[in-house]
C-alpha positions in Angstrom: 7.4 -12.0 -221.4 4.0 -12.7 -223.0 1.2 -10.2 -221.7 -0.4 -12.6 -219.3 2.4 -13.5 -217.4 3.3 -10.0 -217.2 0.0 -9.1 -215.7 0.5 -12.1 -213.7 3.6 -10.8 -212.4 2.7 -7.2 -211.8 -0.3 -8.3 -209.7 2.2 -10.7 -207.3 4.7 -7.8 -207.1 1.8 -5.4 -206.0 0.2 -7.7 -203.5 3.8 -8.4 -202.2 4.2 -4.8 -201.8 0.8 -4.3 -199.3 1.6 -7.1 -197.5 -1.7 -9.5 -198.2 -3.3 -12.1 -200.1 -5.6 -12.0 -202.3 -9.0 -14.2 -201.3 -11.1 -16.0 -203.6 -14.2 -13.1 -204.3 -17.1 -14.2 -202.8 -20.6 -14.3 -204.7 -21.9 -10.7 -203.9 -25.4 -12.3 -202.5 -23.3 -14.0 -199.9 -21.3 -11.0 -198.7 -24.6 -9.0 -197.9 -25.0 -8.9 -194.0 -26.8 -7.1 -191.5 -23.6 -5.5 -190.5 -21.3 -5.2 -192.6 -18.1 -4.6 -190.4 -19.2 -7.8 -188.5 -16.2 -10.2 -189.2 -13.6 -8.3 -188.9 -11.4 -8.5 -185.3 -8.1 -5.4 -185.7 -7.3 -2.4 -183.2 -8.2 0.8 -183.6 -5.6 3.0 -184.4 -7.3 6.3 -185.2 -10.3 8.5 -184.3 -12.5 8.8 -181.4 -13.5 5.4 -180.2 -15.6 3.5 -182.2 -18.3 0.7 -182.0 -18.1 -1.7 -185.2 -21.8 -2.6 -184.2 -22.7 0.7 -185.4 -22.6 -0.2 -188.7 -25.9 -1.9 -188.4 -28.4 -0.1 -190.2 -26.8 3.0 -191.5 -24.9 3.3 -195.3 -21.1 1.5 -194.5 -18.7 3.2 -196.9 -15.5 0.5 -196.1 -12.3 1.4 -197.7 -8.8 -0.7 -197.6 -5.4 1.6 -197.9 -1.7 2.0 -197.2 0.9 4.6 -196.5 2.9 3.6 -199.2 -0.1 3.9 -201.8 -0.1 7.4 -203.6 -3.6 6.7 -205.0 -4.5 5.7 -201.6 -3.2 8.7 -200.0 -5.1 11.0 -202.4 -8.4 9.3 -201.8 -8.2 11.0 -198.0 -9.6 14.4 -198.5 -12.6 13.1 -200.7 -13.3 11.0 -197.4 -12.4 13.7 -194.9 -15.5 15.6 -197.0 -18.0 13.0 -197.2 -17.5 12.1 -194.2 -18.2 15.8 -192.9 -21.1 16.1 -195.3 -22.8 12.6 -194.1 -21.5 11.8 -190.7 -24.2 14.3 -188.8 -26.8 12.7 -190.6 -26.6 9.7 -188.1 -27.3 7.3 -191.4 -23.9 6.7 -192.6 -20.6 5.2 -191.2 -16.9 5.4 -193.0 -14.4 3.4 -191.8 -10.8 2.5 -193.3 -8.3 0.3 -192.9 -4.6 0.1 -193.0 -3.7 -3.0 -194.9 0.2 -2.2 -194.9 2.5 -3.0 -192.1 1.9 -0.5 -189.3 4.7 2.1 -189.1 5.6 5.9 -187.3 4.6 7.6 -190.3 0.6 6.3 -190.2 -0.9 8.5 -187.6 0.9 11.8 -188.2 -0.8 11.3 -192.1 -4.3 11.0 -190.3 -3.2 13.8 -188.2 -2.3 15.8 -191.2 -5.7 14.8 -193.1 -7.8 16.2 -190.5 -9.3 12.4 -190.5 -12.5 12.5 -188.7 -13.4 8.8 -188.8 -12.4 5.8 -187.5 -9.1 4.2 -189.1 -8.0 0.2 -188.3 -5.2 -1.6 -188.7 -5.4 -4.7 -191.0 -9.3 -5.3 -190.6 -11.1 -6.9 -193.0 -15.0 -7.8 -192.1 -16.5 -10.8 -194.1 -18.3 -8.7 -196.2 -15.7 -6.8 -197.5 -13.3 -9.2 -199.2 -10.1 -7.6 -200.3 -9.3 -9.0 -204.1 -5.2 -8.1 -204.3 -5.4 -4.4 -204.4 -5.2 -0.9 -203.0 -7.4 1.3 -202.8 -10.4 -0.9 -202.4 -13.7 0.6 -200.9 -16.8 -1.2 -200.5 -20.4 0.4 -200.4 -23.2 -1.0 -198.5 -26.8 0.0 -198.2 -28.6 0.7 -194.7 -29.9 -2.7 -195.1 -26.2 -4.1 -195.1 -26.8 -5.1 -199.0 -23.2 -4.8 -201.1 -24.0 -1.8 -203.6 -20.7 -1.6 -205.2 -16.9 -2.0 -205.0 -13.6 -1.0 -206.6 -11.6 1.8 -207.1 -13.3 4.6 -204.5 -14.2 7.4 -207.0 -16.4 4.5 -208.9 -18.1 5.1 -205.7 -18.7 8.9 -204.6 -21.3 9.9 -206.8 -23.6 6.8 -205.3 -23.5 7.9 -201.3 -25.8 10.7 -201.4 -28.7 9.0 -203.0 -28.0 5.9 -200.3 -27.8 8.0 -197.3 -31.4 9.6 -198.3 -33.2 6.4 -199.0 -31.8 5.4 -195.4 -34.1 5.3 -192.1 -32.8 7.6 -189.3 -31.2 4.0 -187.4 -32.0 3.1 -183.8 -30.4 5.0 -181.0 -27.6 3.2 -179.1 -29.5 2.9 -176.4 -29.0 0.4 -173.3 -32.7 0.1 -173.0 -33.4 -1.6 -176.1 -30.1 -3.1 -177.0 -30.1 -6.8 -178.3 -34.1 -6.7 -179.1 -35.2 -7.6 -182.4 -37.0 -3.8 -182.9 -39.6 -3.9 -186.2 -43.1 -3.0 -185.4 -42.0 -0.9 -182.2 -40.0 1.6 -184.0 -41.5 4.8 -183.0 -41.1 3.0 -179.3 -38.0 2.3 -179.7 -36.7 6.0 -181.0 -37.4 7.2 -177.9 -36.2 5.0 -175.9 -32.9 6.7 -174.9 -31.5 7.4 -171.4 -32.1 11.4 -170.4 -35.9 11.3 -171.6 -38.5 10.4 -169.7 -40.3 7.0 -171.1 -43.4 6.9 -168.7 -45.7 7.4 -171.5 -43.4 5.1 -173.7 -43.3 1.8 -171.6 -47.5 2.5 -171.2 -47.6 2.5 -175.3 -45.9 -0.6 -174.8 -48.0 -2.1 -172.1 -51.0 -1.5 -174.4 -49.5 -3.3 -177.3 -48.6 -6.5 -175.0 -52.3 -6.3 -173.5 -53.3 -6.4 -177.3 -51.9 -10.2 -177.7 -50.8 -8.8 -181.4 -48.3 -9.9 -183.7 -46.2 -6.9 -182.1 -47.0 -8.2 -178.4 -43.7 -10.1 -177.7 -41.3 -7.4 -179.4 -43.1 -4.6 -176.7 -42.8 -7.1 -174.3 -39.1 -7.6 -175.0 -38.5 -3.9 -174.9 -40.5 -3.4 -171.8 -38.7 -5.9 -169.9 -35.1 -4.7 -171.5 -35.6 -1.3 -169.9 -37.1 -2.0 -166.5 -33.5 -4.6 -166.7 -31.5 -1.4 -167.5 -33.7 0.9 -164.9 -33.0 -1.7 -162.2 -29.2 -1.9 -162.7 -28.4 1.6 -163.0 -30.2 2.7 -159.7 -28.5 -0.6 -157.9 -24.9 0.4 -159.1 -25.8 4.5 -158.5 -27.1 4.0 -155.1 -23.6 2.9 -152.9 -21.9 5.8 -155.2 -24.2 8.4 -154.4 -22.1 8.3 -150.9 -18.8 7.2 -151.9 -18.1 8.7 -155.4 -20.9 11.9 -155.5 -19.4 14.0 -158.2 -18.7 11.1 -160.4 -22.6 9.9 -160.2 -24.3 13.2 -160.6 -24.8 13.4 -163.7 -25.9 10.0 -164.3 -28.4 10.7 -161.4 -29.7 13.3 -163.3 -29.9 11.0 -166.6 -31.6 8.0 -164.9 -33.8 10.6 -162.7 -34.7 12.3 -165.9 -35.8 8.9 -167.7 -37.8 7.9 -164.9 -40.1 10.7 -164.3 -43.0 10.0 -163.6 -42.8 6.3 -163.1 -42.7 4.6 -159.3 -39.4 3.4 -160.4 -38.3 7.3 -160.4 -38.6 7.0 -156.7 -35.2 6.2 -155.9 -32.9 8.8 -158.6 -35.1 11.4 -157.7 -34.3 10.7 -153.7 -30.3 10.2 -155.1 -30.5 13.4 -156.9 -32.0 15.6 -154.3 -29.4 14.4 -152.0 -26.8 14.8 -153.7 -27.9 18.3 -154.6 -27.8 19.6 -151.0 -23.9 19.6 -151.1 -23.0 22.1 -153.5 -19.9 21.2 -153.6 -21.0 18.1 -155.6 -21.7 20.6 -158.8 -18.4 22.0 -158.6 -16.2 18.5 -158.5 -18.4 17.0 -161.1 -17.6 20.1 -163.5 -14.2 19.0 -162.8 -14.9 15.6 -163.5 -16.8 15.4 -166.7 -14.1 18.2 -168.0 -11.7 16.1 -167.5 -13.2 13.0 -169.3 -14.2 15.1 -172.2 -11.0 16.4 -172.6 -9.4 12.5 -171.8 -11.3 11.4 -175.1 -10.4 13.9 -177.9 -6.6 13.7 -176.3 -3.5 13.2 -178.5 0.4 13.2 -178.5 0.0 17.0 -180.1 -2.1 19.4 -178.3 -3.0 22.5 -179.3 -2.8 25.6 -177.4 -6.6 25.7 -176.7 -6.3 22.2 -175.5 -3.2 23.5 -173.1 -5.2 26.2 -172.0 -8.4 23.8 -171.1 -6.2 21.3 -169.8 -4.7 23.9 -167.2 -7.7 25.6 -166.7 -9.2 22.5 -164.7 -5.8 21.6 -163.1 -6.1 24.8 -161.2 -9.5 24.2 -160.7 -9.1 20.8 -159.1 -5.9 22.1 -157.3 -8.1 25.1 -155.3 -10.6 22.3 -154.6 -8.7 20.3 -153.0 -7.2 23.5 -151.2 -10.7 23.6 -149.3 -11.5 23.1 -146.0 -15.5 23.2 -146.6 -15.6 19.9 -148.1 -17.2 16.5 -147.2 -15.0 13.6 -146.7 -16.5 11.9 -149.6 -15.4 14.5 -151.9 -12.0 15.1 -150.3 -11.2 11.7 -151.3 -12.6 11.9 -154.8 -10.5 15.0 -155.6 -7.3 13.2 -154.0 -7.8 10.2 -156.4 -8.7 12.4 -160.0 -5.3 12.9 -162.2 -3.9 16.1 -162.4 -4.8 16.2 -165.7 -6.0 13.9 -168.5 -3.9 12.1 -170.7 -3.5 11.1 -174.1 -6.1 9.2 -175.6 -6.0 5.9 -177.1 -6.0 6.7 -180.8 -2.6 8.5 -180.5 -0.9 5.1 -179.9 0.4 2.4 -182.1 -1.4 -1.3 -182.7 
């Protein structure tokens, strides 16, 4: 067999054996995009839950594998540490995926790796075009720009430097979510639900009263959070009296981030009712316990987890043993699980 069609033949053979097909490459000017994990529609099958929005302005390090890939398999622990050395920064995202058939053996490698990023199952954004073989990462700038792609080792040493030139990105915050933010960036930052924005949405006011070029962005803002102010107090106020331990602490949040304003009115009337019942602080300890424990749950606990895990069962279980308790929070205990239960990433696609 002459050389060609051998390397012809290896390549079919090794795209047969990961299970896809190779795409015609793109131009790389075309595969630049704001996000580059926009495209791309696969489930989650590892790591705490994850938004693929979030890719949006922070350095996207994209990497294809398979279990049936030594190479790919060996690239793990060079992601486990960058992931560790970047990830707290809040400017860089890694995200894999699995582009083998899915089987039992997938998730107790992850396990095994001490992943601590999010894994998919046969997702491939637009921007990240596969060409045939495994392992392929991709490397993307804050801006969403394609920096470089290959084999991933070609593409360690260029991270740091990326992550560095990077702006710290916009929170994900419901009060400024879907706005176009540019000019009001400083606005924006601290724009986030817990922190009082009195003074914020006034710096805003003052920019819309300017009639500047930044007049419609601070307008767009403003009006996004009074939207979000408005709809959290509406959906708190019939749970302050049905669900009360469940609503505390977004009371607190949304009484927090309104100080000050004549919207605050109303959380701040929530939250000091709510407040007379102690009981409501002991129940909602319960309650957010449990839904912190409900999102780093797997299939293999260990005996820390076991010991928190009980630790609240007998809480809720001398709760609901008490005969000094509200109606409204006799019936919330009666309907919170015994315990939490596994989360999602533990499952199969």
């Amino acid at each position: 067999m002459k050389n060609g069609a051998m390397a012809a033949a290896v390549m079919a053979m090794v795209m047969a054996m990961i299970g896809i097909a190779a795409k015609p490459q793109a131009a790389r000017g075309a595969q630049a995009a704001v996000n580059p994990l926009e495209g791309g529609q696969a489930k989650q099958i590892y790591g705490a839950e994850f938004d693929l929005a979030k890719g949006k302005g922070r350095v996207v390090f994209f990497e294809y594998w398979g279990i049936n890939c030594g190479p790919c398999r060996a690239s793990y622990p060079h992601l486990v540490a960058m992931q560790k050395k970047y990830g707290p920064t809040g400017r860089f995202v890694l995200v894999t995926s699995h582009a083998q058939g899915f089987d039992d053996t997938v998730v107790p490698f992850l396990k095994k790796s001490g992943v601590n990023f999010p894994v998919y199952q046969q997702l491939m954004p637009t921007a990240a075009v596969i060409q045939g073989y495994i392992p392929m990462a991709f490397l993307f700038d804050h801006t969403g720009k394609l920096v470089g792609s290959g084999a991933p080792g070609t593409l360690y040493g260029k991270v740091e430097a990326l992550v560095k030139a990077a702006p710290m990105p916009l929170p994900d915050s419901p009060m400024i979510e879907g706005v176009d933010v540019q000019a009001c960036r400083a606005q924006a930052m601290a724009m986030v639900p817990g922190r009082a924005v009195a003074e914020v949405l006034k710096a805003l006011e003052a920019r819309v009263k300017g009639a500047k070029a930044d007049a419609a962005e601070a307008q767009a803002l403003l009006d996004k959070a009074r939207a979000w102010i408005t709809a959290e107090t509406e959906r708190l106020e019939p749970l302050v009296t049905e669900k009360p331990a469940e609503v505390l602490e977004p009371v607190r949040v949304l009484a927090a981030t309104t100080a000050g304003m004549t919207e605050g009115k109303k959380p701040a009337e929530f939250l000091a009712t709510l407040q007379k019942d102690p009981n409501v602080a002991v129940l909602a300890r319960i309650v957010q316990g449990q839904a912190m424990l409900a999102k780093v749950a797997t299939e293999d606990q260990n005996p820390e987890y076991r010991r928190r895990v009980a630790m609240l069962k007998g809480q809720l279980e001398a709760f609901r043993k008490r005969t000094d308790v509200s109606p409204a929070l006799t019936a919330e205990a009666a309907a919170l699980p015994d315990a939490p239960g596994p989360a999602a990433q533990a499952g199969r696609p």
